[in-house]
Residue frames as a rotation matrix with the C-alpha (Angstrom) as fourth column:
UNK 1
0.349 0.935 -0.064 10.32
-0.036 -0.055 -0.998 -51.32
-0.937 0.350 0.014 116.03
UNK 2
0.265 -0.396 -0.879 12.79
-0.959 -0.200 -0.199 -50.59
-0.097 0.896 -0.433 112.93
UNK 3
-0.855 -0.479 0.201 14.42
-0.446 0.875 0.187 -54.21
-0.265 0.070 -0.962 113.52
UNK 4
-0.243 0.779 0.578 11.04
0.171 0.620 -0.765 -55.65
-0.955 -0.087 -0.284 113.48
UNK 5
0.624 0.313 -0.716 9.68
-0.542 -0.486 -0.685 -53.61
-0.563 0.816 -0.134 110.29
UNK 6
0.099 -0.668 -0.738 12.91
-0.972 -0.223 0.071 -54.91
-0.212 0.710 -0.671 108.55
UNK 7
-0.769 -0.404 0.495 12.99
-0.474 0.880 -0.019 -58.39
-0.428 -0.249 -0.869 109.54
UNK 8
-0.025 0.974 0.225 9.36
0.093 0.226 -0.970 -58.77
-0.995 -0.004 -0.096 108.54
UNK 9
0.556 0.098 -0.826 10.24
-0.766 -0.327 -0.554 -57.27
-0.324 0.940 -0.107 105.08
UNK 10
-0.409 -0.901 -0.141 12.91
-0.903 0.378 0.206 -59.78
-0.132 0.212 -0.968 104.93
UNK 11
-0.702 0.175 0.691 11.00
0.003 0.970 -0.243 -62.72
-0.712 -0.168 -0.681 105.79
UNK 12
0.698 0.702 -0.141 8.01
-0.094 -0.105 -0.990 -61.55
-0.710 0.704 -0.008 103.02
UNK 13
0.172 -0.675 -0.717 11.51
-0.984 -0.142 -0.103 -61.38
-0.033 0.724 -0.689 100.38
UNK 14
-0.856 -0.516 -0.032 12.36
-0.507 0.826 0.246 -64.96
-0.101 0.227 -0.969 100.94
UNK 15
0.204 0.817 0.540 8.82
0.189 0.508 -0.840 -66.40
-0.961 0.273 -0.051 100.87
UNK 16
0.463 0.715 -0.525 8.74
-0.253 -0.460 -0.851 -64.65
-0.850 0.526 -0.032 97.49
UNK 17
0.162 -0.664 -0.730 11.67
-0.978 -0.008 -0.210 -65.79
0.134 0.748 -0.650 96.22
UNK 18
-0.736 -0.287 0.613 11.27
-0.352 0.936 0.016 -69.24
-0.578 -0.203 -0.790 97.50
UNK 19
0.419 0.906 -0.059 8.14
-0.495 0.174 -0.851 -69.36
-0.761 0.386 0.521 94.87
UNK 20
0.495 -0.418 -0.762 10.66
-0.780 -0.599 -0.179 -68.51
-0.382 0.683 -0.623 92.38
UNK 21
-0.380 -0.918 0.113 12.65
-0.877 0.396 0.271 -71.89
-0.293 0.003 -0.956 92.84
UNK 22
0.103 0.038 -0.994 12.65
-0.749 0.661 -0.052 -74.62
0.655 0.750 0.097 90.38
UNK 23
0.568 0.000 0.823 12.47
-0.596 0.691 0.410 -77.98
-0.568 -0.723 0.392 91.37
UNK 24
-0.192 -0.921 -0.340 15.59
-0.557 -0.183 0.810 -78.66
-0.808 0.345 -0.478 88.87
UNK 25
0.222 0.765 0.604 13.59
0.049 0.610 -0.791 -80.22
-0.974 0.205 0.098 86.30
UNK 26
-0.357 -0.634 0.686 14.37
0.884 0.008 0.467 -80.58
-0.301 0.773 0.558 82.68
UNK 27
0.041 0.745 -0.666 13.59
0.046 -0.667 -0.744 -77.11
-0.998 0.000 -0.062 80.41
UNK 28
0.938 0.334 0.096 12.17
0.081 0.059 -0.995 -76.61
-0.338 0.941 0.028 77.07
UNK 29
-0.057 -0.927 0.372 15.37
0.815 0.171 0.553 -76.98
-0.576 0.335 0.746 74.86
UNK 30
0.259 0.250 -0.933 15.94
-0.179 -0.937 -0.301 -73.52
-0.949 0.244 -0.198 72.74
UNK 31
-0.877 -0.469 0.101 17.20
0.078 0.068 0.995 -75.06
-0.473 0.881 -0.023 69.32
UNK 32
-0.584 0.304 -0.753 15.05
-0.812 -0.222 0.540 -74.62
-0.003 0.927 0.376 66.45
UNK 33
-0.075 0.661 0.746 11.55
-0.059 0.744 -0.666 -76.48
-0.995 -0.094 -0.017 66.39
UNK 34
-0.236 0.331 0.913 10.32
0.780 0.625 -0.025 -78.01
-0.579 0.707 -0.406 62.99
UNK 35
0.651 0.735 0.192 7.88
0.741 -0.558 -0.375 -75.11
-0.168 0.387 -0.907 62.51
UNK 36
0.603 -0.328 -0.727 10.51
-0.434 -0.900 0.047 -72.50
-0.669 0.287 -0.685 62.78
UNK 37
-0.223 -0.975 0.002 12.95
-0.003 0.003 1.000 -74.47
-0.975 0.223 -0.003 60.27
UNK 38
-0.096 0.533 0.840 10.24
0.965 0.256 -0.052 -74.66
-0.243 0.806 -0.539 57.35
UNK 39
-0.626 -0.769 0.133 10.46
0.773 -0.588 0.237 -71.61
-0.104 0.251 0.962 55.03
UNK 40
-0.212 0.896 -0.389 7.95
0.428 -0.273 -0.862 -69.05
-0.878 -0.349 -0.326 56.08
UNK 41
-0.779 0.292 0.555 5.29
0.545 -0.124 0.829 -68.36
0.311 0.948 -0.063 52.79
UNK 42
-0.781 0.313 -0.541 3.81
0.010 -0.859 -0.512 -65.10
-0.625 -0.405 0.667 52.35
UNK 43
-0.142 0.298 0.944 0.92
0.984 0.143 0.103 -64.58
-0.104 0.944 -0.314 50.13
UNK 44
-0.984 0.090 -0.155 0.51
-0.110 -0.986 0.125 -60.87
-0.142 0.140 0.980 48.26
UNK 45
0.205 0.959 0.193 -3.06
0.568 0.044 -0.822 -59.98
-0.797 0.278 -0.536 47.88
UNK 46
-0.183 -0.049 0.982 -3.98
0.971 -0.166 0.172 -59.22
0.155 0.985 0.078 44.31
UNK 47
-0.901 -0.334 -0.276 -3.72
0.279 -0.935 0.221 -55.46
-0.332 0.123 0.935 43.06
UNK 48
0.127 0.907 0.401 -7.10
0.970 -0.030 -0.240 -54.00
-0.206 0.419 -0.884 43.00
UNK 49
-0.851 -0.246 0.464 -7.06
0.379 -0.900 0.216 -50.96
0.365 0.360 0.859 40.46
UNK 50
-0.593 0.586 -0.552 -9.24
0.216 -0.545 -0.810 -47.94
-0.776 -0.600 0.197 41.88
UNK 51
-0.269 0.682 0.680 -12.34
0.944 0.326 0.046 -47.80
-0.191 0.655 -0.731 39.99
UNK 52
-0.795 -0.453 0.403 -12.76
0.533 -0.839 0.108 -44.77
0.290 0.300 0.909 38.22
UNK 53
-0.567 0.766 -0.304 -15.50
0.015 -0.359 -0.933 -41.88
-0.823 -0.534 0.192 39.56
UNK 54
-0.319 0.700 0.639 -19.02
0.933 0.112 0.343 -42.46
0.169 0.705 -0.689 37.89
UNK 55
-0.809 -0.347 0.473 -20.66
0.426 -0.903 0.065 -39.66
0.405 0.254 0.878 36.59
UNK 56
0.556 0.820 0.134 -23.54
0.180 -0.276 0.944 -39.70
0.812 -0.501 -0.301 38.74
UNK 57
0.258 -0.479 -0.839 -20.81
0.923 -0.134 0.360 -39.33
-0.285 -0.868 0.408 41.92
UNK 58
-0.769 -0.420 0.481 -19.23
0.592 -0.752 0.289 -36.37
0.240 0.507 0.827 39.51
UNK 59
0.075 0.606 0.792 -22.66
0.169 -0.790 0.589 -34.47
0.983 0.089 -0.162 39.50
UNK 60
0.836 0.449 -0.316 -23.21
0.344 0.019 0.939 -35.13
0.427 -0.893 -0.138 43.06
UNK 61
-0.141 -0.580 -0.802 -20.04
0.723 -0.614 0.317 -33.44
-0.676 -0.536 0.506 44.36
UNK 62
-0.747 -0.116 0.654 -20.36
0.336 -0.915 0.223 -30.55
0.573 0.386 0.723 41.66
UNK 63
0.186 0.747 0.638 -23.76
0.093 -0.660 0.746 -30.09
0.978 -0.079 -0.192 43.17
UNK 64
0.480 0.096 -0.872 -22.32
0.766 0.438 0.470 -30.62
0.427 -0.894 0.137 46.37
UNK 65
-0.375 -0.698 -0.610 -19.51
0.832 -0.543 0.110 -27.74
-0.408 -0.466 0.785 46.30
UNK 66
-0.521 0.533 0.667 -22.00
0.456 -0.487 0.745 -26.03
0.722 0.692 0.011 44.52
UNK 67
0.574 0.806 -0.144 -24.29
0.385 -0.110 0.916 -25.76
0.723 -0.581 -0.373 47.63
UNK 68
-0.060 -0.863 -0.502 -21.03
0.982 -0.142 0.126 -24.89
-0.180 -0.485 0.856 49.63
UNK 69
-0.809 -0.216 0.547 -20.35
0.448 -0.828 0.336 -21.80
0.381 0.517 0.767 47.42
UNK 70
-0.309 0.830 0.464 -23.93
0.226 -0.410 0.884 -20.71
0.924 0.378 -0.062 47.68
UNK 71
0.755 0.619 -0.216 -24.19
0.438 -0.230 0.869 -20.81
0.488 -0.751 -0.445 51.41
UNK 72
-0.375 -0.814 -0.444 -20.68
0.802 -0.525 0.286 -19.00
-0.466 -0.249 0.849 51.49
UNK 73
-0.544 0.557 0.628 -22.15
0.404 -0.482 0.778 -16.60
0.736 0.676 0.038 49.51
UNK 74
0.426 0.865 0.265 -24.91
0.203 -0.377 0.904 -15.91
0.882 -0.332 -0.336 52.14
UNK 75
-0.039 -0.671 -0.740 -22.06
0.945 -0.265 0.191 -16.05
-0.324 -0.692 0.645 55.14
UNK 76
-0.565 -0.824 0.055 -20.55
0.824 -0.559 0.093 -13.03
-0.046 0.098 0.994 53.31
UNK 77
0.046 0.786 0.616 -24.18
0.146 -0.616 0.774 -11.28
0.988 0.054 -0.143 52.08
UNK 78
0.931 0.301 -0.207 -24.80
0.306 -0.332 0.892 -11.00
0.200 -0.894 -0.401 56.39
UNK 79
0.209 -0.821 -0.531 -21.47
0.904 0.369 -0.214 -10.58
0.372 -0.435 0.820 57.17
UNK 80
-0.676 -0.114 0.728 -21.32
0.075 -0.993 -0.086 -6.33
0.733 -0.004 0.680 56.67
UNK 81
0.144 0.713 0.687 -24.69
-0.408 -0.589 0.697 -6.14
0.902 -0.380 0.206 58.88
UNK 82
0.705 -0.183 -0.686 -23.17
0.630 0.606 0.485 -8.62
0.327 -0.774 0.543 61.67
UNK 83
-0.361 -0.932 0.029 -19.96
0.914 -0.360 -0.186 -6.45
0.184 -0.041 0.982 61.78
UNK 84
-0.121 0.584 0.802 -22.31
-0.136 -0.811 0.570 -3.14
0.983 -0.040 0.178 61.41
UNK 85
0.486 0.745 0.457 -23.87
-0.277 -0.364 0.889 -4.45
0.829 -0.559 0.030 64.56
UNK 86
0.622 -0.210 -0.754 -21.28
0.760 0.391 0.519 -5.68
0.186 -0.896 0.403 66.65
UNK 87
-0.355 -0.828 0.433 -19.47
0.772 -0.521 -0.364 -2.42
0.528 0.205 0.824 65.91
UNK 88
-0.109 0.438 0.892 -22.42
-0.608 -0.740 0.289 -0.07
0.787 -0.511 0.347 67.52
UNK 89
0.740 0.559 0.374 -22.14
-0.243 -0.297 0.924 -2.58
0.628 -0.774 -0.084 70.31
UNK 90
-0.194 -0.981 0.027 -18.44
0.332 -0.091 -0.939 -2.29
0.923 -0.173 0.344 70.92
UNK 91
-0.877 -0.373 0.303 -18.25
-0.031 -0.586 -0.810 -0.94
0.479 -0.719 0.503 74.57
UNK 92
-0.196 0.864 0.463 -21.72
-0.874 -0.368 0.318 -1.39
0.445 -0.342 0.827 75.60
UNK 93
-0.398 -0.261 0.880 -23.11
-0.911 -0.003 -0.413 -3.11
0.111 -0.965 -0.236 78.42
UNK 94
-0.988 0.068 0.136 -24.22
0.099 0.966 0.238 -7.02
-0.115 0.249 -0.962 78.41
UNK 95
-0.229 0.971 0.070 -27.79
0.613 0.200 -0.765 -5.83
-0.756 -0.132 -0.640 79.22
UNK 96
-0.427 -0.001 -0.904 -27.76
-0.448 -0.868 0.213 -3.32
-0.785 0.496 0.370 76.20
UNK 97
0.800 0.589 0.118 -30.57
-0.015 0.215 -0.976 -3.86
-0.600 0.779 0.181 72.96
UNK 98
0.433 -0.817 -0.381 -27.22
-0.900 -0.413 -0.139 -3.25
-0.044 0.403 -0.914 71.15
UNK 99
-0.854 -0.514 -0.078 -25.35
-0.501 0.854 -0.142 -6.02
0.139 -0.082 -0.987 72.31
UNK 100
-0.248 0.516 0.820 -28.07
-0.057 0.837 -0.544 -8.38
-0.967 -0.182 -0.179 72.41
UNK 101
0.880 0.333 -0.340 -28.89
-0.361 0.002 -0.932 -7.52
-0.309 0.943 0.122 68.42
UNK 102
0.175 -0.712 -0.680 -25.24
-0.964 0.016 -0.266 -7.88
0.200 0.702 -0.683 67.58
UNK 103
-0.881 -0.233 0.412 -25.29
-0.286 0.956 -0.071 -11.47
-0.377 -0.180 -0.909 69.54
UNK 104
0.413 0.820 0.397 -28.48
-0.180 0.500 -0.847 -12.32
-0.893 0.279 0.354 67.54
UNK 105
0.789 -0.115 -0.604 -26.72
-0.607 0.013 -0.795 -11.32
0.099 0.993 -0.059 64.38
UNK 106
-0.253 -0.934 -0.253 -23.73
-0.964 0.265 -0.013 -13.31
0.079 0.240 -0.967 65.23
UNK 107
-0.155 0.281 0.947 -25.95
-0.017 0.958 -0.287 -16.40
-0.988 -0.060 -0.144 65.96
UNK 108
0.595 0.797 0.105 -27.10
-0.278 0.327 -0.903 -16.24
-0.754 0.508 0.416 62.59
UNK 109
0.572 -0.703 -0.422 -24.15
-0.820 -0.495 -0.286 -15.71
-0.008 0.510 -0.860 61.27
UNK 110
-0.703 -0.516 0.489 -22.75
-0.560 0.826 0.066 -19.04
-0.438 -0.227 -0.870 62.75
UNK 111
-0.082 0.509 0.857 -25.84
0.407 0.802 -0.437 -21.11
-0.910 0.313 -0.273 61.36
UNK 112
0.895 -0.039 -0.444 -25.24
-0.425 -0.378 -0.823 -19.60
-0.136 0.925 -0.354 58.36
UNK 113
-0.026 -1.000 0.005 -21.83
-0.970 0.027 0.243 -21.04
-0.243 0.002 -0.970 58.60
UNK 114
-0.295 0.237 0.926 -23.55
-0.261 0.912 -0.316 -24.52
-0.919 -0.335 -0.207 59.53
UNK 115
0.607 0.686 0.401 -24.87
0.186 0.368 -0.911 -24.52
-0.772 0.628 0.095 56.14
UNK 116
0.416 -0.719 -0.557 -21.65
-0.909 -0.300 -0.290 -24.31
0.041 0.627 -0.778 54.89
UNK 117
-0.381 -0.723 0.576 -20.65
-0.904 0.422 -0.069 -26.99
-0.193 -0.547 -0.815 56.77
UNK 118
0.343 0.836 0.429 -23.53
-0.584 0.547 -0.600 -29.60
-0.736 -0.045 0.675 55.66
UNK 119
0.751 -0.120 -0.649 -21.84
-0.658 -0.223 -0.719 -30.56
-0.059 0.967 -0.247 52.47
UNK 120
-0.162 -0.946 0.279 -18.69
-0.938 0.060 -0.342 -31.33
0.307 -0.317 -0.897 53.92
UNK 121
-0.219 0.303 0.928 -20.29
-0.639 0.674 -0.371 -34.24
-0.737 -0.674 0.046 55.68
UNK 122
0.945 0.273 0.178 -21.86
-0.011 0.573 -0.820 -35.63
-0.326 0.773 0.544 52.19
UNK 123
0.761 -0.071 -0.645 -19.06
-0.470 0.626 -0.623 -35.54
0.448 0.777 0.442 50.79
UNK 124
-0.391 -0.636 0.666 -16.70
-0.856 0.517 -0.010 -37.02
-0.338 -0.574 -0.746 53.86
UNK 125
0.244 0.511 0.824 -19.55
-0.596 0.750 -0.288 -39.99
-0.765 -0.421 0.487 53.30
UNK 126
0.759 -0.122 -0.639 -18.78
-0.644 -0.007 -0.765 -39.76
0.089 0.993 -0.084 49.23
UNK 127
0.453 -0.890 -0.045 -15.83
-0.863 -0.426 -0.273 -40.19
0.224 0.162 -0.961 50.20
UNK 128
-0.455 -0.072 0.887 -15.73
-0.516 0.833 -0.198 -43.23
-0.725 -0.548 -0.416 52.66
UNK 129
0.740 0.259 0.620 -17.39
0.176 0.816 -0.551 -45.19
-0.649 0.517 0.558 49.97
UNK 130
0.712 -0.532 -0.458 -15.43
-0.454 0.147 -0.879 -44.36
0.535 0.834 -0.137 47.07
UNK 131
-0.415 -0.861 0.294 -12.28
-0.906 0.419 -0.053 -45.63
-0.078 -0.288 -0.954 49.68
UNK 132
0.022 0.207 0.978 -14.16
-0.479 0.861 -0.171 -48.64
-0.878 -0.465 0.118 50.50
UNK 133
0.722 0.525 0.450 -14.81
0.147 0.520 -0.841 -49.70
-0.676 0.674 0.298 47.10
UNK 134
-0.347 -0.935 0.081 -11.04
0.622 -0.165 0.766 -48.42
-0.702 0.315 0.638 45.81
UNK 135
0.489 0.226 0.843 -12.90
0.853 -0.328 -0.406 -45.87
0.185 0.917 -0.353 43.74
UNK 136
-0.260 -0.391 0.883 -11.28
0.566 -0.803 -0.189 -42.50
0.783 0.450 0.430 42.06
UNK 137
0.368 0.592 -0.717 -10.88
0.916 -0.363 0.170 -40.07
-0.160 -0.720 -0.676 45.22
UNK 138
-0.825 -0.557 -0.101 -9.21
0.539 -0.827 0.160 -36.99
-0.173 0.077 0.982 43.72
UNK 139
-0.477 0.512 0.714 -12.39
0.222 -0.716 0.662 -35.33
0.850 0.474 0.228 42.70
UNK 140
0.694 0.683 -0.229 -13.82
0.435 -0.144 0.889 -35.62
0.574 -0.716 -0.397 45.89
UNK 141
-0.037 -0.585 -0.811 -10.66
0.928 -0.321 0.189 -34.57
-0.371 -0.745 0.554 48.01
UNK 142
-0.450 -0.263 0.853 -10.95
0.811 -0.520 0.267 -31.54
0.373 0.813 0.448 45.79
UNK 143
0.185 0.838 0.513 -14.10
-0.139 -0.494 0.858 -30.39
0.973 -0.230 0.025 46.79
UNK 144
0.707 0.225 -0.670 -13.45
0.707 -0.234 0.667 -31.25
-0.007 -0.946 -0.325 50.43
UNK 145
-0.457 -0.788 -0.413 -10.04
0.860 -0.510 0.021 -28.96
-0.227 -0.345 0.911 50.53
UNK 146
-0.775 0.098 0.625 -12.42
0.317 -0.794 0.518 -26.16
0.547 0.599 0.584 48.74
UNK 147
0.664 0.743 -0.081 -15.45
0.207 -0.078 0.975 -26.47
0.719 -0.664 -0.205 51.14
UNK 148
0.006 -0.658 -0.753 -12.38
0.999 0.043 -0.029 -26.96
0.052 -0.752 0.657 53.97
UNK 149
-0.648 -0.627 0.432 -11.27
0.758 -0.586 0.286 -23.67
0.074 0.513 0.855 52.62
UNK 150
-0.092 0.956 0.278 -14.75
0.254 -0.248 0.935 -21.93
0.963 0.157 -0.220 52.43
UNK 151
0.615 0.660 -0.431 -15.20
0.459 0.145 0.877 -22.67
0.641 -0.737 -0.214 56.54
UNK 152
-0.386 -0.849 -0.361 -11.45
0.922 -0.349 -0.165 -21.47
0.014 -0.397 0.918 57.26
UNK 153
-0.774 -0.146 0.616 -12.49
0.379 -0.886 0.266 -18.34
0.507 0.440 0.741 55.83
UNK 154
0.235 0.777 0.585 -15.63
-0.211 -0.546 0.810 -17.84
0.949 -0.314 0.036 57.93
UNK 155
0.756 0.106 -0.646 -14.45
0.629 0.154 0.762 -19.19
0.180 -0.982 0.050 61.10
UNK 156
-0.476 -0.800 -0.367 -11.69
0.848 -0.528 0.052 -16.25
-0.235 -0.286 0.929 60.91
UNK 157
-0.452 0.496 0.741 -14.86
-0.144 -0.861 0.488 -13.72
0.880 0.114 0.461 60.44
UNK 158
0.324 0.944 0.058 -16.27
-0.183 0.003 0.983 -15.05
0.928 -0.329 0.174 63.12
UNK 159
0.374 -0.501 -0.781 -13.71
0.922 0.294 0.253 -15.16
0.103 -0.814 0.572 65.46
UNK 160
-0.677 -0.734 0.044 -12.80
0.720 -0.674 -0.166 -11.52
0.151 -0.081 0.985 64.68
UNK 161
-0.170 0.768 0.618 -16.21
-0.143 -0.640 0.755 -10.54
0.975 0.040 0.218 65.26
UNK 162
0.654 0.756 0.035 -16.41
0.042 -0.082 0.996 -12.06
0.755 -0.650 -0.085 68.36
UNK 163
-0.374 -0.918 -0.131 -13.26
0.844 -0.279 -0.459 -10.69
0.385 -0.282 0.879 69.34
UNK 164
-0.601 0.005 0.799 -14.56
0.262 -0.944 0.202 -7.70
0.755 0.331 0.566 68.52
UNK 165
0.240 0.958 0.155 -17.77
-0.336 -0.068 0.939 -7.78
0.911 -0.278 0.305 70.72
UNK 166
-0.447 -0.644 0.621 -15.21
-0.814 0.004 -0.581 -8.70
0.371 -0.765 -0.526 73.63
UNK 167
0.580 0.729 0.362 -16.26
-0.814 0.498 0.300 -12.24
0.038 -0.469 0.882 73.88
């Protein structure tokens, strides 16, 4: 049965390698064709300076990290009574009025966060246009690294709250 098994593998090897064989025909010659001996021309594309930020984009991120600030601001106003309540429901049982207030107060607490996060998006979009159009992005990377900065800072209250609350 092994002789067979092998012989069979053998005879499938030489079919496969009898595909393989040339009928001794000329082949393509490898010297240098025409096209590759003509000197190859690059063109640069012209230098498009970055158009500076207009001051209607200027207001619109101030009012943008403005609106940031302001719903950080309200993160931090709830934050003591979220923390208040997940602190009286430290140890208590899933079915406890406790722990169900302190997981209301931490929902709000997160969509309070979301409205930190809204901003960010305008200006990510700010942003994608001013690239597209080579305009002035430093004012806008500003404001995102400060909004960025803003959400760091609540998603590490809100992970230590719902630490806390053993979740």
């Amino acid at each position: 049965m092994r002789l067979r098994s092998t012989s069979i593998a053998g005879l499938a090897s030489a079919l496969a390698l009898a595909g393989c064989a040339s009928d001794g025909g000329p082949y393509p010659s490898l010297a240098l064709r025409e096209a590759e001996k003509r000197p190859l021309i690059t063109a640069t594309a012209p230098v498009v300076p970055a158009a500076p930020a207009q001051p209607a984009d200027l207001a619109r991120i101030t009012a943008l990290r403005q609106q940031a600030e302001a719903a950080a601001a309200a993160f931090t106003k709830q934050q003591p009574a979220t923390a208040a309540l997940v602190a009286r429901a430290r140890g208590q049982g899933a079915e406890s009025d406790a722990r169900a207030r302190a997981l209301v107060a931490l929902a709000d607490l997160t969509a309070l966060r979301s409205t930190t996060f809204i901003p960010l998006g305008d200006l990510d979009r700010i942003a994608a246009d001013a690239a597209a159009t080579y305009g002035e992005t430093a004012p806008i990377t500003a404001a995102q690294a400060e909004v960025l900065a803003l959400l760091e800072r609540q998603d590490a209250a809100l992970d230590a709250l719902w630490r806390e609350l053993g979740q």
